[in-house]
C-alpha positions as CSV (number, residue, x, y, z in Angstrom):
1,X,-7.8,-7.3,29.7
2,X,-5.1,-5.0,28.4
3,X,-4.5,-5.8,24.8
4,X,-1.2,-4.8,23.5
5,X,-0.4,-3.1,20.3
6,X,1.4,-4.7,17.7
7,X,3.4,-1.9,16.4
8,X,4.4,-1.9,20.2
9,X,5.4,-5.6,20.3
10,X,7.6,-4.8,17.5
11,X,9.2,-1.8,19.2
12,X,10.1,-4.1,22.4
13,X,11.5,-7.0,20.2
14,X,13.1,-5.2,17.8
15,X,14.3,-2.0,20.3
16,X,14.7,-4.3,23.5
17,X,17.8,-7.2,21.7
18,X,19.5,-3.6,20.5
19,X,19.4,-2.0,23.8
20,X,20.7,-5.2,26.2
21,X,23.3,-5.9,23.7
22,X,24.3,-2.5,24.2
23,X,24.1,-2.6,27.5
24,X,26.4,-5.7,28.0
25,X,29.1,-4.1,25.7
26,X,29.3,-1.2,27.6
27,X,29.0,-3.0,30.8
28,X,32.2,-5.2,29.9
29,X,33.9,-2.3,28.2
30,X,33.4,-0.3,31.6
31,X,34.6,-3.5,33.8
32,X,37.3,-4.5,31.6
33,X,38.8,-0.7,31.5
34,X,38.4,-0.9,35.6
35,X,39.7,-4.0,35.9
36,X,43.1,-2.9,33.7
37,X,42.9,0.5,35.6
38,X,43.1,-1.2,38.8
39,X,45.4,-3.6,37.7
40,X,47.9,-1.1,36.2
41,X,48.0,1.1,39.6
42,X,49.0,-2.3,41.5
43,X,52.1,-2.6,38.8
44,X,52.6,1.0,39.2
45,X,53.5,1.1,42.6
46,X,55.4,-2.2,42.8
47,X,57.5,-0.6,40.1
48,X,57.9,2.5,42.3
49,X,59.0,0.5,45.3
50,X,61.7,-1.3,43.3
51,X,62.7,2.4,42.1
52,X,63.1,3.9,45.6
53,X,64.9,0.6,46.5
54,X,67.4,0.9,43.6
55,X,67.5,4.8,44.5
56,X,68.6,3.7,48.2
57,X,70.9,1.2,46.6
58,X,72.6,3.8,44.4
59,X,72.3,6.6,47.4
60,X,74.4,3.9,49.9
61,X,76.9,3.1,47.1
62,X,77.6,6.8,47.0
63,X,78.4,7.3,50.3
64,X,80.2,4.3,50.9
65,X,82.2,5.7,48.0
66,X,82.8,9.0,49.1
67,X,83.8,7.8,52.8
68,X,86.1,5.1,51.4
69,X,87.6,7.8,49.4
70,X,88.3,10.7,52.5
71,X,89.6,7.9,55.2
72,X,92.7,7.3,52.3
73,X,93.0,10.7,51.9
74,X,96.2,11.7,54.4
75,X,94.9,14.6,55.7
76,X,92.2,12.7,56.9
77,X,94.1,9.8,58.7
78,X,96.9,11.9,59.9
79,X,94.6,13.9,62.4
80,X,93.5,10.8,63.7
81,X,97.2,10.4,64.9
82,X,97.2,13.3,66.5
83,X,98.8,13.4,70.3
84,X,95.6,13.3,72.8
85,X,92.6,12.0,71.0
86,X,89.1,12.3,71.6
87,X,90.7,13.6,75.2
88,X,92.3,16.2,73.9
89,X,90.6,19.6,73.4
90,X,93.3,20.8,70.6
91,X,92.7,17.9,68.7
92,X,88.8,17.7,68.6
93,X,89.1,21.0,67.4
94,X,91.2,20.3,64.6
95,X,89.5,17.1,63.3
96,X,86.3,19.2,63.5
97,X,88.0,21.6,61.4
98,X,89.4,19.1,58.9
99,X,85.6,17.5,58.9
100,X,83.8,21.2,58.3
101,X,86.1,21.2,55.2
102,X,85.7,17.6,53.7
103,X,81.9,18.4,54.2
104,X,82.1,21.2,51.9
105,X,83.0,18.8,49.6
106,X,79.9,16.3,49.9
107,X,77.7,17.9,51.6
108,X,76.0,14.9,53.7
109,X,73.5,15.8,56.6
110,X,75.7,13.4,58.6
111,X,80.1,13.6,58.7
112,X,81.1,12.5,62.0
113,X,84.4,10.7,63.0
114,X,85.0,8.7,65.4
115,X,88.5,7.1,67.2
116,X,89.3,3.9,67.6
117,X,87.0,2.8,70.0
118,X,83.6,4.2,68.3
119,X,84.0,7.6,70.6
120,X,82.9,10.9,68.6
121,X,86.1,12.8,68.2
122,X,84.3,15.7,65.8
123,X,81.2,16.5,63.6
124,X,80.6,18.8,60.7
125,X,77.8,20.4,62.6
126,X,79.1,21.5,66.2
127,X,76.0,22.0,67.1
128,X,74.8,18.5,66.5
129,X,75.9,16.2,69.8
130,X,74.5,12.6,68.5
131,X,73.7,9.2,70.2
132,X,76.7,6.1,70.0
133,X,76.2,4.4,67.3
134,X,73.9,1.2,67.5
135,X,75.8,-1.5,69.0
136,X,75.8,-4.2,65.8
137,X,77.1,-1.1,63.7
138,X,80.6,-0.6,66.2
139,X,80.8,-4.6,66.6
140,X,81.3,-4.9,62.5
141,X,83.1,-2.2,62.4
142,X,85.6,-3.1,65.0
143,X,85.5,-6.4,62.9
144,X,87.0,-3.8,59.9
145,X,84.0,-3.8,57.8
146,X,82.5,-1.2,55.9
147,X,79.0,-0.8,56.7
148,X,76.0,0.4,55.2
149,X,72.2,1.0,56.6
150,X,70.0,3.1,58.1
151,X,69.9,4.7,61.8
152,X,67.4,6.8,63.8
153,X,68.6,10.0,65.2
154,X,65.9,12.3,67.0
155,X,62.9,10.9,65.3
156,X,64.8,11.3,61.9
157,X,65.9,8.6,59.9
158,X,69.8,8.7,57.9
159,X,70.9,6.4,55.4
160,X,74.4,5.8,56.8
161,X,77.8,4.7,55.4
162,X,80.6,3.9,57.8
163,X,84.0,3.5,56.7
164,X,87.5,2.7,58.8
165,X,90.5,4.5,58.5
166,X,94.0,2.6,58.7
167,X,96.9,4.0,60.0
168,X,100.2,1.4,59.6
169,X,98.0,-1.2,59.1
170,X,95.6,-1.1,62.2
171,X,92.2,0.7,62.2
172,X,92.8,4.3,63.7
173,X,89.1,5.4,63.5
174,X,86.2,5.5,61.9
175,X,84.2,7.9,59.2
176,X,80.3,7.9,59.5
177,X,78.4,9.6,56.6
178,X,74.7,10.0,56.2
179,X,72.0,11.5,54.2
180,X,68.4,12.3,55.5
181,X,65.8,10.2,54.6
182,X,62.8,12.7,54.9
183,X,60.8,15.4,53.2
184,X,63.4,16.2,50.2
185,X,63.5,12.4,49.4
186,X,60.2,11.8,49.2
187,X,59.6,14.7,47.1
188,X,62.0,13.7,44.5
189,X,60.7,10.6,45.0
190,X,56.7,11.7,44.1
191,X,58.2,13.1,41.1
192,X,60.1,9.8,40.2
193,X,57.1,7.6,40.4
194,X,54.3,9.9,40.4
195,X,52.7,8.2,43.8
196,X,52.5,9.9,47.1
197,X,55.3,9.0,49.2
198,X,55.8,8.9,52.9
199,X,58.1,7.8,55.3
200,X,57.5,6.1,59.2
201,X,59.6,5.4,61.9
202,X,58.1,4.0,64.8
203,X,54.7,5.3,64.2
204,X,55.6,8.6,63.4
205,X,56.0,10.3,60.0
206,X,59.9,10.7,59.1
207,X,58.4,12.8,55.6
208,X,55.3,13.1,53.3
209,X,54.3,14.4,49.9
210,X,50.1,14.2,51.7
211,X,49.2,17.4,51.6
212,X,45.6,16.8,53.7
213,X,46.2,16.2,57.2
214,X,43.1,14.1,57.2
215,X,44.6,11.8,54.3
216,X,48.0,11.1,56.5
217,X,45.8,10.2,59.7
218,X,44.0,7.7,57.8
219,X,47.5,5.9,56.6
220,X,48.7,5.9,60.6
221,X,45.8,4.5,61.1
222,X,45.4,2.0,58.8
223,X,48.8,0.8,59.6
224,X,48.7,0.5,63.1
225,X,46.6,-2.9,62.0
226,X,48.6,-3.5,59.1
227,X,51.9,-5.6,58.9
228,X,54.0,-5.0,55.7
229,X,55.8,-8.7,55.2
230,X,59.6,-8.5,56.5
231,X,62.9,-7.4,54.8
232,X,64.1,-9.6,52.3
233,X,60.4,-11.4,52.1
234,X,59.3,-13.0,48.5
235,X,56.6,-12.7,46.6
236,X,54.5,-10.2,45.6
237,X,53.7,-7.0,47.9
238,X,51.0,-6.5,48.7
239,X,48.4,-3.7,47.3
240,X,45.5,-2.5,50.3
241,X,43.1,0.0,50.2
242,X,43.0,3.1,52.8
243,X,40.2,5.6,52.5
244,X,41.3,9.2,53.6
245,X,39.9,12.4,54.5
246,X,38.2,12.9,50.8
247,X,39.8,10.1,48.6
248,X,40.8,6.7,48.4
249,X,44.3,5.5,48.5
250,X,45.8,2.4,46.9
251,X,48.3,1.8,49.0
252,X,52.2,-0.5,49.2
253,X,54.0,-0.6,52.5
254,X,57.5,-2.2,52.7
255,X,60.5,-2.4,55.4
256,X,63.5,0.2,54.7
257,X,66.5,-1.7,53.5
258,X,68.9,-1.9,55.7
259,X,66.7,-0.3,59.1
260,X,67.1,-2.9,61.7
261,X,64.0,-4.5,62.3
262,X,63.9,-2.8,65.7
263,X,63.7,0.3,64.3
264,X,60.0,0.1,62.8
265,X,61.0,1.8,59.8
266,X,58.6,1.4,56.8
267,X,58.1,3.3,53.2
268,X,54.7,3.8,51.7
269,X,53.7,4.6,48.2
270,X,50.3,5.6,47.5
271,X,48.4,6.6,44.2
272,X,45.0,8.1,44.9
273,X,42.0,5.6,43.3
274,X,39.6,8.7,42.8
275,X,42.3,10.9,40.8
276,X,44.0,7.6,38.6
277,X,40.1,6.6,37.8
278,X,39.0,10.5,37.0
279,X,39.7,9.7,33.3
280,X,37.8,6.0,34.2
281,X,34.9,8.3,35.5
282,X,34.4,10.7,32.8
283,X,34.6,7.4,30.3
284,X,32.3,6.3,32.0
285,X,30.1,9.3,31.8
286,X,30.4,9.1,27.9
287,X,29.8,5.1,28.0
288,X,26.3,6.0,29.4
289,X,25.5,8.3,27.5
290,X,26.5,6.3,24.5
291,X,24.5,3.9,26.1
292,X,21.3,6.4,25.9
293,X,22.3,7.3,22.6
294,X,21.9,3.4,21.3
295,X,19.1,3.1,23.2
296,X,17.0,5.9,22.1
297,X,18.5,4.9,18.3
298,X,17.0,1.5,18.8
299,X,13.8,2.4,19.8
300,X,13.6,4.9,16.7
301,X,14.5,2.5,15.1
302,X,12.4,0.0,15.9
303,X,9.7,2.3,16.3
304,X,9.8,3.3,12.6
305,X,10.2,-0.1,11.4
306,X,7.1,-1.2,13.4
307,X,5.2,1.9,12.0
308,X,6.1,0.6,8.1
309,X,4.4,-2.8,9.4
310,X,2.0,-2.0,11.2
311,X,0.6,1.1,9.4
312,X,-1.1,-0.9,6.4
313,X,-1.8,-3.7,9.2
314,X,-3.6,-0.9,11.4
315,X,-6.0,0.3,8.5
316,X,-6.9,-3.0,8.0
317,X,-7.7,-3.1,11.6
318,X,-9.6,0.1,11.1
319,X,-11.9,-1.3,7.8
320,X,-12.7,-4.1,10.0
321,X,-14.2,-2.4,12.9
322,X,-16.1,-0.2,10.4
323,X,-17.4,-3.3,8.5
324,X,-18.4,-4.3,12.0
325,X,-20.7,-1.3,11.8
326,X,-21.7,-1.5,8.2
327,X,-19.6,0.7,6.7
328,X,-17.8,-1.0,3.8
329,X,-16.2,1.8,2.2
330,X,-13.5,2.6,4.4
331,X,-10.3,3.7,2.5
332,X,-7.4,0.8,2.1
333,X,-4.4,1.9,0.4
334,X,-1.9,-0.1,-0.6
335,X,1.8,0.1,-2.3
336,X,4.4,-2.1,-3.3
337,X,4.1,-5.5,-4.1
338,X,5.2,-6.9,-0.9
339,X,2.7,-9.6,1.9
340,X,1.4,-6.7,3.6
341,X,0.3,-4.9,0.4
342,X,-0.9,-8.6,-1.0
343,X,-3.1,-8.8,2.0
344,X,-4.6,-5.4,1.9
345,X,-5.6,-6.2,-2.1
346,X,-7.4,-9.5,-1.0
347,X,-8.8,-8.4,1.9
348,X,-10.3,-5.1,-0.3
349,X,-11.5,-8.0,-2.3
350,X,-12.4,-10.1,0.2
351,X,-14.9,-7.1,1.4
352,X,-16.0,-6.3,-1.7
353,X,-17.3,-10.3,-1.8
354,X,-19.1,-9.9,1.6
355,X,-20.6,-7.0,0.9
356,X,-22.6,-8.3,-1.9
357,X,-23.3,-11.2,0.3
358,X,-25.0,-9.4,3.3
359,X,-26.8,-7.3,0.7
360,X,-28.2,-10.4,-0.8
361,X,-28.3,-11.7,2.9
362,X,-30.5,-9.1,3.8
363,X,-32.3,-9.4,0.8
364,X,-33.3,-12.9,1.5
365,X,-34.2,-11.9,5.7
366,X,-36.2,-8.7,4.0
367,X,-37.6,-11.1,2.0
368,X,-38.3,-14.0,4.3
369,X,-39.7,-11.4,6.7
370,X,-41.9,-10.2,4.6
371,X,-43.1,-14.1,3.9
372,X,-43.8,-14.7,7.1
373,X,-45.6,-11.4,8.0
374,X,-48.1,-11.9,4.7
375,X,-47.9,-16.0,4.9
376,X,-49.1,-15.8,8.6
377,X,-51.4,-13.2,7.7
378,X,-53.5,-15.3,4.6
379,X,-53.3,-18.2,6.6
380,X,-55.6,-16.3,9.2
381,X,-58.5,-16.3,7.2
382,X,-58.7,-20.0,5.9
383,X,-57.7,-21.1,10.3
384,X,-60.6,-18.6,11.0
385,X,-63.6,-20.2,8.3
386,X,-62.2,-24.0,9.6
387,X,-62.4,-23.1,12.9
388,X,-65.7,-21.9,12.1
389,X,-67.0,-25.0,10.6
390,X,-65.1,-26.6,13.4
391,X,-67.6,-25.1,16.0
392,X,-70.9,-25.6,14.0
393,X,-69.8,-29.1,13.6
394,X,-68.6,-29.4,17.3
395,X,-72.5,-28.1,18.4
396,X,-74.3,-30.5,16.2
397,X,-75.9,-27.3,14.4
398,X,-74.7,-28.9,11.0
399,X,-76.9,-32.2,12.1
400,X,-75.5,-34.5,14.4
401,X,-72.4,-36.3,14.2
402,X,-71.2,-39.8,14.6
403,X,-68.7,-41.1,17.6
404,X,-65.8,-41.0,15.1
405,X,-67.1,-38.0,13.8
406,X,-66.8,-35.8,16.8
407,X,-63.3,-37.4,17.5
408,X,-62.3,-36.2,14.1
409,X,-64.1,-32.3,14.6
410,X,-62.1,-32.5,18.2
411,X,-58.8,-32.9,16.2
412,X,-59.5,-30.6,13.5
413,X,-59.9,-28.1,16.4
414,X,-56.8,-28.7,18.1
415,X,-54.9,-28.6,15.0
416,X,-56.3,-25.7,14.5
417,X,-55.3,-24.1,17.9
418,X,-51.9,-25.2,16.4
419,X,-51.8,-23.8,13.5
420,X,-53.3,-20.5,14.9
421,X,-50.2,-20.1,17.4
422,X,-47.9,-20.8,14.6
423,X,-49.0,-18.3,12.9
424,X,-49.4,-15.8,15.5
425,X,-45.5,-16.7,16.5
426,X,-44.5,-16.6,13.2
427,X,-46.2,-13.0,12.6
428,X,-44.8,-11.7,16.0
429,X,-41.4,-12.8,14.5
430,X,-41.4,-10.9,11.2
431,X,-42.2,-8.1,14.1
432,X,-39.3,-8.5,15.9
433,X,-37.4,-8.7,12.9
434,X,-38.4,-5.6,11.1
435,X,-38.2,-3.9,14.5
436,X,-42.1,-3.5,14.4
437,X,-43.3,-5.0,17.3
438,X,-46.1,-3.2,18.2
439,X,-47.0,-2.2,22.4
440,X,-49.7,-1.4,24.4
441,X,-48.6,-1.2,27.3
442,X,-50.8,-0.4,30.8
443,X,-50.3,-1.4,34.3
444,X,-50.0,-4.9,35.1
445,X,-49.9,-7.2,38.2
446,X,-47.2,-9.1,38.1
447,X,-48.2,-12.2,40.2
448,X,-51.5,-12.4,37.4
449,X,-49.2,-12.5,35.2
450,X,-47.2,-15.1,35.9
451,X,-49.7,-17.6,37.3
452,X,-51.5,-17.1,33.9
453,X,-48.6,-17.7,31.9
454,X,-48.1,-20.5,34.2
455,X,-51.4,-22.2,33.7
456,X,-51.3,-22.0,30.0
457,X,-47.8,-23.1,29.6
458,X,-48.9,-26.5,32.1
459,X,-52.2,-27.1,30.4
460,X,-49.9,-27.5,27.1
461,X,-47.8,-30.3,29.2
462,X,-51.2,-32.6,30.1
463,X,-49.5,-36.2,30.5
464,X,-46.2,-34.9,31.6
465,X,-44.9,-35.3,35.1
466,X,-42.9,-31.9,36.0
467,X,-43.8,-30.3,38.9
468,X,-44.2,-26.5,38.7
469,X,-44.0,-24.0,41.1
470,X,-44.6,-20.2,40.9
471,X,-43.2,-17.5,43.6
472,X,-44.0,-14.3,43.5
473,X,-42.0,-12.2,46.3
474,X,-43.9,-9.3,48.4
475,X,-43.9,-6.1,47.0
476,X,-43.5,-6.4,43.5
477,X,-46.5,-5.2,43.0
478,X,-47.7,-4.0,39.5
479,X,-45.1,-3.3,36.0
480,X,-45.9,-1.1,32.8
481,X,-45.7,-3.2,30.3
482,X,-47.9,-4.7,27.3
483,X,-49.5,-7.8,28.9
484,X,-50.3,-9.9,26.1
485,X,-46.5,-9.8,24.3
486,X,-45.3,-10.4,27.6
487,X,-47.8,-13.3,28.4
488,X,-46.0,-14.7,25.8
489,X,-42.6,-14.2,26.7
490,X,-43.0,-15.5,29.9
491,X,-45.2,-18.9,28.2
492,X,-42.3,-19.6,25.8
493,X,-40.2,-20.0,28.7
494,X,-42.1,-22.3,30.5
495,X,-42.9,-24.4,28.0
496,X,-39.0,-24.3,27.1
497,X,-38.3,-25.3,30.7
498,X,-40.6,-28.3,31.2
499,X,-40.1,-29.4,27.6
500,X,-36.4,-29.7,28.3
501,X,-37.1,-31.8,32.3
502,X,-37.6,-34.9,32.4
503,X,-40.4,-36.9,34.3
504,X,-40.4,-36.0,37.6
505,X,-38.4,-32.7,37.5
506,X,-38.7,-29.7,38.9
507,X,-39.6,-26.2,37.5
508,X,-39.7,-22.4,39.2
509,X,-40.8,-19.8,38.5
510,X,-39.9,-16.6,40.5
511,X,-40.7,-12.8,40.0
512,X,-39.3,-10.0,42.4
513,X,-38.7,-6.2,42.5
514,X,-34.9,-5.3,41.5
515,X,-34.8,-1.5,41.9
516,X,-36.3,0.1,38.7
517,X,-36.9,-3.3,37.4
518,X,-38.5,-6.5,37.6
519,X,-37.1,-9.8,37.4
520,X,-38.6,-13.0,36.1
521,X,-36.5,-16.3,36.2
522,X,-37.6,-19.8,34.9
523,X,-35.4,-21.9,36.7
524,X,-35.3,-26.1,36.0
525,X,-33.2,-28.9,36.7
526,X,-33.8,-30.3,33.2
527,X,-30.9,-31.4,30.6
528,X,-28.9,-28.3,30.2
529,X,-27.5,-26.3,27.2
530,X,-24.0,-27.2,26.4
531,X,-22.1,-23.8,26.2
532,X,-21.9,-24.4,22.1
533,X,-25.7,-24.6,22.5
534,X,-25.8,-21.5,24.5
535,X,-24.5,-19.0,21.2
536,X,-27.5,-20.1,19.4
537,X,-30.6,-20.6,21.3
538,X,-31.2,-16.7,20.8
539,X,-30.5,-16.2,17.0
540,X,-33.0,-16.6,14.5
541,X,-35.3,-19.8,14.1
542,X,-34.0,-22.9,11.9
543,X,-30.2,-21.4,12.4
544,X,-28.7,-24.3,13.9
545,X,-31.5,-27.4,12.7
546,X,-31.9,-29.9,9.8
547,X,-34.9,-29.3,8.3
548,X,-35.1,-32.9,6.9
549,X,-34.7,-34.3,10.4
550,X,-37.0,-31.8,11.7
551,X,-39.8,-33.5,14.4
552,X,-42.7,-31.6,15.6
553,X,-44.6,-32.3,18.9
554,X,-48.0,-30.6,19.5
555,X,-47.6,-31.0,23.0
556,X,-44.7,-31.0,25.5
557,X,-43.1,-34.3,25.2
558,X,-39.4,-34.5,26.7
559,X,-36.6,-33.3,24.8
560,X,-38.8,-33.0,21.6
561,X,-38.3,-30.7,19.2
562,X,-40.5,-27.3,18.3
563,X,-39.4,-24.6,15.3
564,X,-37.1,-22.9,17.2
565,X,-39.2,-19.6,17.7
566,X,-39.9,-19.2,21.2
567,X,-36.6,-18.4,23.0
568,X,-36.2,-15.4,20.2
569,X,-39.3,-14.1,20.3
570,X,-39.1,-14.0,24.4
571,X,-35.6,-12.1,23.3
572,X,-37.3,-9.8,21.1
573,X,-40.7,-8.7,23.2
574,X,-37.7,-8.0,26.4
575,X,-35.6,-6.1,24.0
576,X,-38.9,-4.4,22.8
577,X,-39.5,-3.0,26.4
578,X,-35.8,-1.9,27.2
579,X,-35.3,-5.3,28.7
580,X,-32.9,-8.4,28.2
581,X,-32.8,-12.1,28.5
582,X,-29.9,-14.3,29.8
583,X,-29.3,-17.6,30.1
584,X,-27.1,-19.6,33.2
585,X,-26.8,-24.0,32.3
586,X,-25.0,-26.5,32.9
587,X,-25.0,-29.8,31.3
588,X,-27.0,-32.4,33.0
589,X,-27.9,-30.0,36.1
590,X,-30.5,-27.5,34.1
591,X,-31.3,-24.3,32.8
592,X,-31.7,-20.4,34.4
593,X,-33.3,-18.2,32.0
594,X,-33.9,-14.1,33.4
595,X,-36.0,-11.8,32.3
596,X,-35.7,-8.3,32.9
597,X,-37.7,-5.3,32.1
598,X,-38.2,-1.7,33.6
599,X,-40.6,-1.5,35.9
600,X,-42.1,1.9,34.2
601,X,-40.5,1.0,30.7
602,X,-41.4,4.4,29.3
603,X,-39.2,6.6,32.1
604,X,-36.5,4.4,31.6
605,X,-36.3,5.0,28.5
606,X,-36.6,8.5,28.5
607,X,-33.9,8.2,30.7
608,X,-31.4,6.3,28.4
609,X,-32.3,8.7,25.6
């Protein structure tokens, strides 16, 4: 399981609430400025298309200025009366003459007039033969109006003005001026509004400030699906989107005023997205790596404020592990007079306390040791004379004995036994203890040795009901090991096992080959070991007992209770060959204990060395 730091847990919780904070802000900083942007480009162009409309406004009033003012001038009216007409040769000629000079004067791209009856008497430009005017135009005007609007003449679009002429009261003819809605207009109108200007007349470009061919294709395009809303309409126009050859366009299209709705003529005002949000872009640009910036400031910062933390924290750590291993003089520094440096003083003291306590500790396990090792070995010689005395009384070579008698010498003799495996398990502990269990090891068959471990573990049991069974699997052959330690190991556990089974229970066990090893397991369907249990049946004896509620059992009565040596000293004469004991239980179902040693103990360990 990965265990993660704390100075790294700081980092994240201190680093990460920095660095989503600014993230949001400049996540609504960079919405909110493209939101406004976008926003501003809409009200841009709206305000340019009220512009060219009061620019057309302003251009109309001018020309129906400049024609009211030339049909009152006489020279202009009086050619109109001039004998033959729009039939007569001479007189076409000298209204043309009279109209070549009043266009020096305004200089209009249109200065036509016409006779009474809407016939073309002359034009400023000889060359020029137009169309009759549109039908609606000549029906006002016969009417007397003075008309305004716009007319399409060879693809090209005018912005018209016609105006009568009244000779003794009745209308004589009429004046037509015009000015060129096209390329010139647009560009003065680009520089008006700053947007991209084109004009269409029935699907064809009348006049365009695009410069990419690509870019114009796109807006034809785009509006062959597209219906701007109708002349006069209310509300507000509305903004689209047209992607061109290498940018975006926002884009307004709306009717010409005063182009008859036949005519198809439109305006359209663009402002390209990609160039308007170039300024948006490089913002952004800086936002991000402001962004970076205040995330790589957090994480320094949280980084060193996770280091002042965790630094005092980590050497505790550190003095831990190493009094883990005995070493109780690693260095703890402390300054300041905060909790951290308050900690690191009573832990050093804390340290300091359990130091002298393990010493002592030890002290008392050197010394207990040392009990057992020279208890066990005095109490040899007194077992050995009773056990003496014990015999000569048992043969009757003292003198005969009475019936009580010999019962008493027969108990005196199994107490005896007792007391002589005490001893012997209590001298084999201070062994294992002092790490001086002695070997002697030779080659040993394993199926011996279990059935004789077997039958002196059962003839301890005599009066208990607990089946045992022994298996021995093919092939297992022979183990270097010290027979008479391991005699033992394997007896403790079978004496464990049927101690812990009930009447009528069942013990195995089982040996087997397991590569380089061999594996014993003492299997039952006893009692169990709760898992608490489990943490202690290995330590050392009396650990987890009351010594005042202590009750013995020289045989192997259920559930009764012994000192506590034989599961450790198993522990210690497997550890002693390079081996290990485990233990699988569960409550109420019974116990698995394993034993594993090398099969040729001294290779293997060669080999770990």
């Amino acid at each position: 399981m990965i265990r993660t730091g704390l100075r790294w847990k700081i980092v994240v919780f201190t680093a990460l609430p920095l660095a989503l904070l600014a993230a949001a802000s400049l996540w609504s900083i960079n919405r909110s400025i493209s939101r406004q942007m976008d926003v501003s480009i809409r009200a841009d162009l709206v305000r340019a298309a009220a512009v060219f409309e009061q620019m057309l406004a302003a251009r109309g009033e001018e020309l129906v200025v400049a024609g009211s003012t030339i049909v009152r001038d006489p020279k202009f009216f009086s050619v109109l009366t001039l004998p033959g007409g729009a039939g007569s040769e001479e007189a076409r000629n000298t209204v043309a003459g009279v109209a070549q000079d009043f266009n020096t004067v305004t200089r209009q791209d249109l200065f036509e007039v016409l006779d009474d009856q809407g016939r073309l008497i002359a034009t400023a430009d000889p060359r020029d033969v137009p169309p009759p005017l549109p039908g609606r135009m000549l029906v006002q005007a016969r009417a007397g109006q003075q008309l305004s609007g716009l007319i399409v003449r060879g693809g090209r679009a005018y912005q018209v003005s016609l105006s009568p002429a009244y000779v003794g009261g009745r209308v004589a003819g009429w004046l037509l001026l015009g000015a060129r809605v096209g390329q010139p207009l647009a560009e003065r109108l680009r520089d008006l509004t700053r947007s991209e200007v084109t004009f269409i007349s029935q699907g064809r470009s009348g006049g365009s400030t695009l410069s990419e061919h690509g870019d114009l294709a796109a807006l034809l395009g785009s509006l062959s699906g597209h219906r701007p809303p109708s002349a006069g309409s209310t509300g507000s126009p509305e903004v689209f989107e047209v992607r061109g050859g290498n940018q975006r366009y926002l884009t307004l299209s709306r009717p010409m005023p005063g182009a008859e709705a036949a005519a198809e003529q439109v305006f359209v005002l663009q402002r390209s997205f990609d160039s308007e949000t170039a300024f948006l872009r490089i913002m952004q640009r800086r936002l991000v790596q402001f962004g970076f910036l205040a995330l790589f400031g957090s994480l320094l910062t949280g980084f060193l404020i996770a280091r002042s933390i965790t630094r005092p924290i980590q050497q505790l750590v550190k003095a831990a592990e190493a009094m883990e291993r005995g070493n109780y003089e690693f260095p703890i520094e402390w300054a300041g007079r905060d909790e951290v440096a308050y900690l690191a003083k009573r832990f050093a003291e804390m340290r300091q306390h359990l130091r002298n306590y393990v010493v002592r500790l030890e002290e008392v396990t050197r010394m207990k040791s040392d009990f057992l090792s020279v208890a066990s070995h005095e109490i040899r010689t007194p077992i050995s004379v009773i056990q003496g005395y014990q015999e000569l009384l048992a043969r009757n070579i003292l003198g005969p004995l009475t019936e009580h008698q010999v019962e008493a010498v027969q108990a005196i003799g199994k107490s005896t036994v007792t007391l002589a495996r005490i001893a012997e398990d209590a001298t084999r502990m201070a062994q294992i203890d002092q790490q001086q269990l002695h070997l002697e090891k030779a080659d040993h068959d394993v199926a011996e040795l279990v059935q004789g471990a077997v039958r002196a573990a059962t003839s301890a049991g005599l009066g208990r009901n607990v089946e045992v069974f022994t298996s021995v699997a093919p092939g297992t052959g022979t183990a270097w090991m010290d027979g008479g330690q391991m005699f033992e190991a394997l007896g403790h556990l079978v004496r464990n096992a049927i101690r812990y089974t009930p009447d009528g229970g069942r013990v195995e066990v089982r040996a087997r080959r397991d590569g380089d090893y061999v594996r014993f397991e003492v299997r039952d369907n006893g009692i169990g070991i709760t898992p608490e249990r489990r943490k202690e049946i290995f330590e050392k004896p009396l650990s987890a007992r009351d010594a005042m509620q202590h009750h013995s059992s020289t045989t192997l009565e259920f559930n009764s209770a012994g000192l506590g040596l034989g599961l450790p000293i198993a522990l210690g004469i497997a550890r002693a060959h390079g081996g290990e004991l485990t233990v699988e239980s569960e409550t109420g179902r019974g116990s698995v204990f394993t034993l594993i040693v090398p099969a040729g103990c001294d290779q293997v360990l060669e080999e770990a060395a």
